[in-house]
C-alpha positions as CSV (number, residue, x, y, z in Angstrom):
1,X,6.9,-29.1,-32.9
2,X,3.9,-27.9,-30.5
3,X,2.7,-24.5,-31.0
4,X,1.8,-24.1,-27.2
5,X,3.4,-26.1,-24.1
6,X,1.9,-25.5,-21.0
7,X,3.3,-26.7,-17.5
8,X,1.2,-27.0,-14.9
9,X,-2.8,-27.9,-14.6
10,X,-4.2,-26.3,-11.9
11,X,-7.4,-24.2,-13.0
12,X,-5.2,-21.7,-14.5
13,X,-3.2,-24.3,-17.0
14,X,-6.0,-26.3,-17.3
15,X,-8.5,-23.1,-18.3
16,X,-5.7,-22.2,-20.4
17,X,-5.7,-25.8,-22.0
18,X,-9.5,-25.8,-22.6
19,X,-9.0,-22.2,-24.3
20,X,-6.5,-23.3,-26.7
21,X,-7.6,-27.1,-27.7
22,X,-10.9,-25.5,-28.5
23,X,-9.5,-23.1,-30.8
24,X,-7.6,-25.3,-32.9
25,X,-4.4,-24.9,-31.3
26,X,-1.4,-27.9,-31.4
27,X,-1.3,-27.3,-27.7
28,X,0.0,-30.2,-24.8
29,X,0.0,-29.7,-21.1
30,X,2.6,-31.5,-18.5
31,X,1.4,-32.0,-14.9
32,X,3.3,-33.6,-12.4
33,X,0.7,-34.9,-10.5
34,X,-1.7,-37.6,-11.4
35,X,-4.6,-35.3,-12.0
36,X,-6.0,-31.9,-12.9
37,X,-6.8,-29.0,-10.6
38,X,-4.0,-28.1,-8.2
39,X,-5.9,-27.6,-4.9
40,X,-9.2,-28.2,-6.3
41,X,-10.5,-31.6,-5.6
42,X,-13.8,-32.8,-4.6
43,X,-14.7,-36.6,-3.4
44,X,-17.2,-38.5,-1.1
45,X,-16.1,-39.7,2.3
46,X,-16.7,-43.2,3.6
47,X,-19.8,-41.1,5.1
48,X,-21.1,-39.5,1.5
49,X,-20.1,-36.0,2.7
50,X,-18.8,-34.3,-0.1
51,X,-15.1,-33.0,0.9
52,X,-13.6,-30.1,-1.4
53,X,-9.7,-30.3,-0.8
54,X,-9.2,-26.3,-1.4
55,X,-11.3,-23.7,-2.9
56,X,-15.4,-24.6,-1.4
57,X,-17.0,-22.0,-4.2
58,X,-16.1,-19.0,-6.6
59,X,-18.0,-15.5,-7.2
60,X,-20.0,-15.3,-10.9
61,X,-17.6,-11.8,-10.6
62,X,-16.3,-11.7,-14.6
63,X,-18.3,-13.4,-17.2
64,X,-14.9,-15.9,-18.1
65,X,-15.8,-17.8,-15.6
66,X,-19.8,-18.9,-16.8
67,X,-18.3,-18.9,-20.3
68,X,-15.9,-21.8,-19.2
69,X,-18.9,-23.6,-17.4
70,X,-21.2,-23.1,-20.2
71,X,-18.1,-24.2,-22.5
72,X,-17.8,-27.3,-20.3
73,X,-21.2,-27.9,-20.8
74,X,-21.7,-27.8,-16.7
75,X,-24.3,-25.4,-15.9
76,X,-26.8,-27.9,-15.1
77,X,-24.2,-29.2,-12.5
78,X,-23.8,-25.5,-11.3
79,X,-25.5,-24.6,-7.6
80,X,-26.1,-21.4,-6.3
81,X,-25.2,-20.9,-2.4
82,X,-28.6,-21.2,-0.3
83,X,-29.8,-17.6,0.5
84,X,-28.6,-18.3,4.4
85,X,-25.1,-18.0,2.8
86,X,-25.8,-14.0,3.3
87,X,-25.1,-14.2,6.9
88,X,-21.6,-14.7,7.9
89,X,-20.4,-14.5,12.2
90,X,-17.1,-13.0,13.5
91,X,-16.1,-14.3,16.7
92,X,-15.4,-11.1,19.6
93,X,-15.0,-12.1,23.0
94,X,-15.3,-15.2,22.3
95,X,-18.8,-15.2,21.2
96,X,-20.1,-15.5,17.4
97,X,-21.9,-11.8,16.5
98,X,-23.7,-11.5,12.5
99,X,-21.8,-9.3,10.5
100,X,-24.5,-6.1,10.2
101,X,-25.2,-6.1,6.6
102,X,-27.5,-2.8,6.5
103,X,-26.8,0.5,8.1
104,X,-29.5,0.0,10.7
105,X,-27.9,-3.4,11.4
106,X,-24.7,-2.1,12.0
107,X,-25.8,0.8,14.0
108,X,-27.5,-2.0,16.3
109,X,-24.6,-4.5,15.9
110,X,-22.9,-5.7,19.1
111,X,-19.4,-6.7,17.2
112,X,-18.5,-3.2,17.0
113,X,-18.3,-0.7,19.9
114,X,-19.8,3.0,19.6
115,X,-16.7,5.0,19.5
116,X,-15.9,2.7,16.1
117,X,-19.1,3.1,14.8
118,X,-18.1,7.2,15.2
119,X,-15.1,6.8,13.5
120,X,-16.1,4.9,10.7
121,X,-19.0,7.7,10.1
122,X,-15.9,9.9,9.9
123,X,-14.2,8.3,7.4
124,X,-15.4,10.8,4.2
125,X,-13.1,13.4,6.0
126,X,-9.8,11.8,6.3
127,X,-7.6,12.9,3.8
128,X,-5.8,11.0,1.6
129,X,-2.3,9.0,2.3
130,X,0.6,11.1,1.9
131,X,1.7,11.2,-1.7
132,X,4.1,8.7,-3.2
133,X,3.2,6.2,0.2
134,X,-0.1,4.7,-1.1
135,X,1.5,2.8,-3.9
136,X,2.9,-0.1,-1.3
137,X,0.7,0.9,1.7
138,X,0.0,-2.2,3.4
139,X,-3.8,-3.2,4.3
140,X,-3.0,-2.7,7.9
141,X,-2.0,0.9,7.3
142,X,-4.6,2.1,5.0
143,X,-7.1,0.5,7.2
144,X,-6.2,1.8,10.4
145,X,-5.5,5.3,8.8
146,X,-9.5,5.3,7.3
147,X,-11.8,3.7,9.3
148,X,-9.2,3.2,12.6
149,X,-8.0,0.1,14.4
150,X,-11.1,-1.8,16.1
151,X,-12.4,-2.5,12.3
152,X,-9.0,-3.6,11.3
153,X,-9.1,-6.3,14.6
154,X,-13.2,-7.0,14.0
155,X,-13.7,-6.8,10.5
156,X,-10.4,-6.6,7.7
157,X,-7.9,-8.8,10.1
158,X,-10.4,-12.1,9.5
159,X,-12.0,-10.9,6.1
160,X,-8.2,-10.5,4.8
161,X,-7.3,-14.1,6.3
162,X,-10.7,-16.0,4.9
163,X,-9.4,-14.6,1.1
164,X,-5.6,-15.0,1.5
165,X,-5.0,-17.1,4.8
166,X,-3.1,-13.6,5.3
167,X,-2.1,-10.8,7.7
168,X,-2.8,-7.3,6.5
169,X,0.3,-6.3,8.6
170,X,1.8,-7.8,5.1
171,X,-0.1,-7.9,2.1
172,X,-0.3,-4.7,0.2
173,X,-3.6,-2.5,-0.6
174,X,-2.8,-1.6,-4.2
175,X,-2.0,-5.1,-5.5
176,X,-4.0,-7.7,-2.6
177,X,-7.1,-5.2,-2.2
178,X,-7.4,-3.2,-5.9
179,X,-10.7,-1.9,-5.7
180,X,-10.3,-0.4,-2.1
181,X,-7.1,1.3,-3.4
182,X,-9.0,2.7,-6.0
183,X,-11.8,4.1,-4.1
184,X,-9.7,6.2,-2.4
185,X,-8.1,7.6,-5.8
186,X,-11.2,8.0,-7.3
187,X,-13.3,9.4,-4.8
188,X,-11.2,10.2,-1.9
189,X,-13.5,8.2,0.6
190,X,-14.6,5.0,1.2
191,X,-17.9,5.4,1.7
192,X,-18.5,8.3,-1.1
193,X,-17.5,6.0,-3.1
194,X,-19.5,3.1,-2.2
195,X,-22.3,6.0,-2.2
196,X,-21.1,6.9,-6.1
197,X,-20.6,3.3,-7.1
198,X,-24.2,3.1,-8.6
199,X,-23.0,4.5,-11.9
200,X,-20.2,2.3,-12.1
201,X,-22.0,-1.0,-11.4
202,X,-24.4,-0.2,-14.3
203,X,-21.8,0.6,-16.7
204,X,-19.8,-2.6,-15.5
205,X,-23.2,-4.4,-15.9
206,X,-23.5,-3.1,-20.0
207,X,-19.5,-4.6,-20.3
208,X,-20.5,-7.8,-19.1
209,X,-19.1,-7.8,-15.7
210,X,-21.2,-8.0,-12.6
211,X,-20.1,-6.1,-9.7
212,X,-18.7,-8.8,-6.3
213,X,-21.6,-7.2,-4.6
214,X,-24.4,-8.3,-7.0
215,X,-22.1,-11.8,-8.4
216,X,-23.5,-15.4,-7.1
217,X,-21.9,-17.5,-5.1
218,X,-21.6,-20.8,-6.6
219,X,-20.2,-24.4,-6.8
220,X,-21.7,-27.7,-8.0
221,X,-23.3,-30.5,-7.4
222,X,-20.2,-32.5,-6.5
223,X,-18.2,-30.0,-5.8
224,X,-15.4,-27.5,-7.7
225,X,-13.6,-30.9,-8.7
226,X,-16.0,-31.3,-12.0
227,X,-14.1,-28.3,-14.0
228,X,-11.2,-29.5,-14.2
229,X,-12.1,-33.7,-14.3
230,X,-14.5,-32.2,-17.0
231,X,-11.2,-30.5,-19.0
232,X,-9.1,-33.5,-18.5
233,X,-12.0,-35.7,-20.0
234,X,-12.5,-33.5,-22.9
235,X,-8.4,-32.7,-23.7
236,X,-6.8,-36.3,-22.3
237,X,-4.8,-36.9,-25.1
238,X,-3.7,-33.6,-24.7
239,X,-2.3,-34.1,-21.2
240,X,0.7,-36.2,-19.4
241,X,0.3,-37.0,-15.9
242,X,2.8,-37.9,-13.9
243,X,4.9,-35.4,-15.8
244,X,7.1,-32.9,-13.7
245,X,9.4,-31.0,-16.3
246,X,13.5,-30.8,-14.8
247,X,14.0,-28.4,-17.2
248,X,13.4,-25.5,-20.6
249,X,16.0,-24.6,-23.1
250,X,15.7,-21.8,-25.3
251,X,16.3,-23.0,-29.0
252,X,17.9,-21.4,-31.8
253,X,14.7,-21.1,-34.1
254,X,13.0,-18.6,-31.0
255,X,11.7,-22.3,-29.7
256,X,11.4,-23.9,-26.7
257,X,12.1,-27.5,-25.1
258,X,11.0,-28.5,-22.4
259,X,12.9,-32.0,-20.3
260,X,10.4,-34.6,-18.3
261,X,12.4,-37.7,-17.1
262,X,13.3,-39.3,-20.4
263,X,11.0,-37.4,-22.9
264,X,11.9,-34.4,-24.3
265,X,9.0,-32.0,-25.8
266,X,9.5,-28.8,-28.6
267,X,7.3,-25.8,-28.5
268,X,7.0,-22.6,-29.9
269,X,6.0,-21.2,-26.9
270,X,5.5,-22.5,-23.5
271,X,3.8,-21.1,-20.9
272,X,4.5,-21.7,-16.9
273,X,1.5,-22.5,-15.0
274,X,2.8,-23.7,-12.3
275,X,3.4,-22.0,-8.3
276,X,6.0,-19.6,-8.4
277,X,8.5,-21.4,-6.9
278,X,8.4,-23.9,-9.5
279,X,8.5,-21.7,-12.4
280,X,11.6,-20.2,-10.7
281,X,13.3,-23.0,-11.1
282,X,13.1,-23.3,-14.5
283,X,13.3,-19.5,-15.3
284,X,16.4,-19.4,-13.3
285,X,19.0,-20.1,-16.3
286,X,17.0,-17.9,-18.4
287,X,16.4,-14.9,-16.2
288,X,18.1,-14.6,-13.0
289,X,16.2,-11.4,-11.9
290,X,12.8,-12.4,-12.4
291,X,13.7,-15.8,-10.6
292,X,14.6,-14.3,-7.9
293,X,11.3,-12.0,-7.4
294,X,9.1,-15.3,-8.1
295,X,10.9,-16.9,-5.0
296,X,10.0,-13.9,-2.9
297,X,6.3,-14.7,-3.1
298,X,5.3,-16.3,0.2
299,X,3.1,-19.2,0.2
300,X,2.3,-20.1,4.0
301,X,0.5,-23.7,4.4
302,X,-3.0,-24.1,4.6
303,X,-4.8,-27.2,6.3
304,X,-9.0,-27.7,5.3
305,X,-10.4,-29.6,7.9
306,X,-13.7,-31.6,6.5
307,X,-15.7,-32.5,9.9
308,X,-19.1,-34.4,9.2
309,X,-21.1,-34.3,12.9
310,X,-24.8,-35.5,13.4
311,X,-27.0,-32.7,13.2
312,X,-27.8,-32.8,16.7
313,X,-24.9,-32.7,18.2
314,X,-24.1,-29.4,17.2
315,X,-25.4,-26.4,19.2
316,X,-25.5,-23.7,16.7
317,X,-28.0,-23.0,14.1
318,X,-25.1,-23.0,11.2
319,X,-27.7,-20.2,9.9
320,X,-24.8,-18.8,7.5
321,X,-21.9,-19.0,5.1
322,X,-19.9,-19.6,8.4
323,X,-17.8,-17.6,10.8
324,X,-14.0,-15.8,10.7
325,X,-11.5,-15.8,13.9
326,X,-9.7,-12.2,14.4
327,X,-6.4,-12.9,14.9
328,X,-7.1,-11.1,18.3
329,X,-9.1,-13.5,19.6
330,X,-6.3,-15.9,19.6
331,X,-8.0,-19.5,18.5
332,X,-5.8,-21.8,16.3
333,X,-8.2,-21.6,13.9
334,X,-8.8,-19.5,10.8
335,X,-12.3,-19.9,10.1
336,X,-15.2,-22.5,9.7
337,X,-17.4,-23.1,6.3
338,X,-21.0,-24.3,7.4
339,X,-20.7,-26.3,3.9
340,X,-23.9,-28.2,4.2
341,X,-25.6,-24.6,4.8
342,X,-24.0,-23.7,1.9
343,X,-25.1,-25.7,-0.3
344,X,-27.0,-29.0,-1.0
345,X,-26.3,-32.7,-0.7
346,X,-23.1,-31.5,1.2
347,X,-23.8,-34.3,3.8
348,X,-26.3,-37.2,4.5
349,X,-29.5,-36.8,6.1
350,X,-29.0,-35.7,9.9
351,X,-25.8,-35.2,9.2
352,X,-23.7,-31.4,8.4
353,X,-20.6,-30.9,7.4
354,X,-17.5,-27.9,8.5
355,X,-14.7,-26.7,6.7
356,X,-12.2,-25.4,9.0
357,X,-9.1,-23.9,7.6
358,X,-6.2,-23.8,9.7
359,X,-2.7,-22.1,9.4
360,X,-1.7,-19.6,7.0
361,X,0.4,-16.3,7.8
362,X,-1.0,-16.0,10.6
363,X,-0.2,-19.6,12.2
364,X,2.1,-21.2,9.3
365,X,2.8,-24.4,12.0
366,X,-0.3,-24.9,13.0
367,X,-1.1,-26.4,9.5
368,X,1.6,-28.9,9.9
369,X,0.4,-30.6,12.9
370,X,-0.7,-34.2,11.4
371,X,-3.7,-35.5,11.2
372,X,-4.3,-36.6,14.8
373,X,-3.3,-33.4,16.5
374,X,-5.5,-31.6,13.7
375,X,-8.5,-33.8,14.4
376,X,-8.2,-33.3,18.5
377,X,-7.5,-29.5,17.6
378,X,-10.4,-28.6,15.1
379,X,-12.7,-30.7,17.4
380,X,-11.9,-28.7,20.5
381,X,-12.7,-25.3,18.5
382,X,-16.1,-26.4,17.5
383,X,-16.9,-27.9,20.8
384,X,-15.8,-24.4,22.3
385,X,-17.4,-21.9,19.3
386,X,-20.2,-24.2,18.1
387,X,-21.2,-26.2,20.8
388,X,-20.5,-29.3,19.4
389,X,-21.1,-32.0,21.8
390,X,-19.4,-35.1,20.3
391,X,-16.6,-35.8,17.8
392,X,-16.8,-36.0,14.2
393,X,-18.5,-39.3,12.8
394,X,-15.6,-38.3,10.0
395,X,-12.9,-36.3,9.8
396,X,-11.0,-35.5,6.6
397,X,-7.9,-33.7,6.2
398,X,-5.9,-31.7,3.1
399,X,-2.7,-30.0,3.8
400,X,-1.1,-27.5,1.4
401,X,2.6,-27.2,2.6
402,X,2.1,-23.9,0.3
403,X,-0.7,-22.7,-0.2
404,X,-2.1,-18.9,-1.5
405,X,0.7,-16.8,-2.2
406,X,0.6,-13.9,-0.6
407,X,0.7,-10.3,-2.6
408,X,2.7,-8.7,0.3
409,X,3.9,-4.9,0.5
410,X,7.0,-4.7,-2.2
411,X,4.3,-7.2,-4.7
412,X,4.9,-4.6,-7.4
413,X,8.1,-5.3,-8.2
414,X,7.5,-9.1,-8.5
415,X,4.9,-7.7,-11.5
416,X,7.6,-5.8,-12.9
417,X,10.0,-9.0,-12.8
418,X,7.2,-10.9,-14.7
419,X,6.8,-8.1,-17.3
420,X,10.5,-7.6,-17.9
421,X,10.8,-11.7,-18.5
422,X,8.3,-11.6,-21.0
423,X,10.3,-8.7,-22.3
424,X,13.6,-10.6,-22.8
425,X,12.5,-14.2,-23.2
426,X,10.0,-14.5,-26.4
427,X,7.8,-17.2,-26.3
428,X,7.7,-17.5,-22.7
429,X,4.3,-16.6,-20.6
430,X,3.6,-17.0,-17.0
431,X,0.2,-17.3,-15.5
432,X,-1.4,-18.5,-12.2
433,X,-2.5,-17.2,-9.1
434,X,0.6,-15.4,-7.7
435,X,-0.7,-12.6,-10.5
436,X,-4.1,-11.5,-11.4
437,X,-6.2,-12.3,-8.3
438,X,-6.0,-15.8,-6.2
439,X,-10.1,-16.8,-6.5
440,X,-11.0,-19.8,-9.2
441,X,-13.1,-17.0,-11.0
442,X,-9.5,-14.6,-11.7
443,X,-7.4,-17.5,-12.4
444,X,-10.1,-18.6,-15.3
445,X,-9.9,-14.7,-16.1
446,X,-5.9,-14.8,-16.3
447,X,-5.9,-17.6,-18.2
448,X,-8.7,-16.4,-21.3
449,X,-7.1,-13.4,-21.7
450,X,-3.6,-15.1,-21.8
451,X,-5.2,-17.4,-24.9
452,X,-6.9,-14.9,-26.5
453,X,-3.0,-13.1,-26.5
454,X,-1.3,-16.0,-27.8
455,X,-4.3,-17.2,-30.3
456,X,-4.1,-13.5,-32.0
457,X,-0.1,-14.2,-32.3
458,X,0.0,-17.8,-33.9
459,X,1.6,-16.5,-37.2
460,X,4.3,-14.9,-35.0
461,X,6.5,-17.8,-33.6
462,X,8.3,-15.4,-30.7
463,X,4.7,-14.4,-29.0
C-alpha cells in the first residue's frame, strides 16, 4: 500500500510530488495526460520563438517558490523580467497610455480624467462598507464604493481580467483580492494603508516573505515548462502518464483506492490535485455537498495567442511588460504580453514575439473560435493597437476550454465545502488553484504546506 496517492500533475500535484519523494515518502502520482504541468508548457516554434502554453512568469512573492527552484536545482536557468517590464499600457479611447507609476506620474497621466484623480484623493474619507456586506462584496462594488467608477473601467476592470481572465462584476474582494479586503479592515483606507504598509513589509521581510511590491518577476530560460519537465525527470518512476483515474473507494482500514482503466492503486491517503470539476466527480459518492460546491467554480476558456512578427513591422516601441483592454473599450482581446521585452532569447534576432490572451469571463466564446478565425482576429488587434503592418511570420495557438477558475461572490462557501470534506472523509486532501491563490508561486505555496501537513501526520493513517 502507498502512503500518499496524488491525482493530478499540474504545478500543484507535481510541487506536491517533489515535496513528498524528497522526504522519504512511498508517494505515486496519476496524470491523465502525457506530461507534467497542467497549462504550463514551454516549446520552440518552427521559428525558435519560445511559446509558453499558459502561465508566461510568476512573482518571487513567498519564499516556497525559490525553495522549489533552488530544490530543482534551476536557479541558474531562472531570468529576471528586463527592467522595461515596469511599464505596462491600458488602452482608453483607443489609444495605449503608461500606467502612472509615481504620484507625480499619475497627477500628469492622460488615462485618468481630473474629476477621478479628485476622487481617488478622497478615498481616506469614505467610510467603511456597511457591516456584515463586506464579507462577499464583489470587486466591482468595493471598487466603485472607494475610489468610484472611472478607476474600476481604467484601472481594476483590466488589472482583474490580466490575473483571473475575470469580471469584477463577479469575483469577490475577500477571497479573489485578500490584501485589498484587508486594507480596508485594518486601516480603514486604501491609501493610509498603503501609506502605513512600511512597517508591515519589514516585518514580512524578517518572516521570509517579500512583499508583491518589492518580489521579482521571473521565468527561465526556456520558459515555465522546466519545473515541472525538471520534477518529472527527477520522480519518473514515481508517475503514470496516460493515467486518468474513473474512480476512489473508501476502504475499511481508513484507506483509499483509487481505479485507472485496468489498474487499481491502495493508498493511505490520496490527495486530489486535479480542476475542480474533476475532483467532483470523484468526491461525488463520498460527499455530495462538497461536490456540488466544486462544480460551482466557473472556469471560462482562455486562448494564448503566440505571434512572432519581424521587428520592423511593428509600430510600437513594445517598451513594457505589455498592455490590458478595459472591457469598455470593447476589443475581443484581453491583453497582449510583449514576451520578447520581457525577457531574453524570447525570439530570434529581428524578430519579437506577443502573447495575446483572448476570452475569459468577459468573452468565454471568443476563445473558441479555431485557429484560423483566432489568427485573422489577434492579427487585426495588433495591426489596429500596435501598428503592426504585416501578419505573423508564426502564429501559435493554446486553448483552455477551462481555464482559471474564478473565486466569484458566494466563493466562501465553496471553502467551507472543502473544509467540511476533509472533516468527514479522512485521508482525503484537495489542493490546486481553485483555493489558495491561482499564480504558479501560490499553487507551489498550497502545495508545501499541504506536505509539510501530511509529512508531520505519517504515523497517523486517517491524516
Amino acid at each position: 500500500m502507498l502512503s500518499s496517492l496524488i491525482i493530478g500533475g499540474g504545478i500543484s500535484g507535481a510541487a506536491l510530488l517533489h515535496y513528498l519523494a524528497e522526504a522519504g515518502d512511498d508517494v505515486m502520482l496519476l496524470e491523465k495526460g502525457e506530461r507534467l504541468g497542467g497549462v504550463i508548457g514551454s516549446y520552440r516554434n518552427e521559428a525558435g520563438a519560445l511559446v509558453e502554453t499558459g502561465p508566461n512568469s510568476t512573482q518571487t512573492s513567498n519564499p516556497d517558490f525559490l525553495h522549489l527552484v533552488a530544490s530543482l536545482g534551476l536557479l541558474d536557468q531562472m531570468v529576471e523580467a528586463d527592467p522595461l517590464a515596469r511599464n505596462r499600457y491600458i488602452l482608453r479611447g483607443g489609444k495605449l497610455h503608461p500606467v502612472p507609476m509615481s504620484p507625480p506620474a499619475f497627477l500628469r497621466s492622460s488615462l485618468f480624467s481630473a474629476s477621478a484623480k479628485l476622487r481617488l484623493l478622497r478615498e481616506p474619507f469614505v467610510g467603511p462598507a456597511p457591516a456584515g456586506s463586506a464579507q462577499e462584496e464583489s470587486v466591482a462594488e468595493f471598487v466603485r464604493r472607494r475610489i468610484g467608477p472611472e478607476f474600476l473601467e481604467y484601472a481594476i476592470n483590466p488589472f482583474v481580467s490580466g490575473v483571473y481572465a475575470g469580471r469584477p462584476e463577479q469575483l469577490s474582494l475577500r477571497h479573489a483580492f485578500p490584501k485589498l479586503h484587508a486594507l480596508e479592515q485594518q486601516y480603514g483606507s486604501l491609501i493610509r494603508g498603503a501609506i502605513r504598509g512600511g512597517r508591515a513589509r519589514r516585518q514580512a521581510a524578517k518572516r521570509g516573505q517579500v512583499p508583491r511590491d518589492r518580489a521579482k518577476l521571473v521565468s527561465f530560460r526556456e520558459g515555465m515548462g522546466v519545473i515541472p519537465a525538471a520534477i518529472e525527470a527527477r520522480w519518473g518512476r514515481q508517475v503514470r502518464l496516460g493515467a486518468p483515474v474513473d474512480r476512489l473507494e473508501r476502504q475499511a482500514d481508513g484507506g483509499w483506492l483509487a481505479v485507472s482503466g485496468g489498474d487499481v492503486f491502495r493508498a493511505k491517503r490520496v490527495i486530489l490535485a486535479t480542476d475542480a470539476g474533476t475532483a467532483a466527480g470523484l468526491l461525488e459518492p463520498h460527499h455530495a455537498p462538497a461536490a456540488q460546491s466544486l462544480r460551482g467554480i466557473e472556469y471560462p476558456p482562455v486562448a494564448a495567442a503566440v505571434s512572432t512578427y519581424r521587428r520592423a513591422d511593428i509600430r510600437h516601441p513594445l517598451d513594457g511588460f505589455g498592455m490590458l483592454i478595459p472591457e469598455v473599450e470593447n476589443r475581443k482581446i484581453l491583453g497582449v504580453i510583449f514576451s520578447s521585452t520581457l525577457f531574453p532569447q524570447r525570439a530570434p534576432q529581428g524578430m519579437v514575439t506577443l502573447t495575446t490572451f483572448l476570452g475569459g469571463a468577459r468573452q468565454p466564446e471568443v476563445a473558441l473560435l479555431g485557429q484560423d478565425r483566432l489568427r485573422q482576429l489577434v492579427f487585426g488587434e495588433h495591426a489596429a493597437l500596435l501598428g503592426a503592418a504585416a501578419p505573423p511570420r508564426t502564429f501559435n495557438l493554446s486553448v483552455w476550454p477551462r481555464g482559471i477558475p474564478q473565486y466569484n461572490v458566494g466563493y466562501g462557501g465553496v471553502l467551507r465545502a472543502i473544509e467540511a470534506a476533509a472533516k468527514d472523509l479522512p485521508g482525503l486532501h484537495l489542493v490546486g488553484n481553485y483555493h489558495g491563490g491561482v499564480s504558479v508561486a501560490d499553487c507551489v505555496k498550497s502545495a508545501r504546506a499541504l506536505a509539510a501537513t501530511l509529512l508531520a501526520h505519517t504515523t497517523n493513517p486517517n491524516r
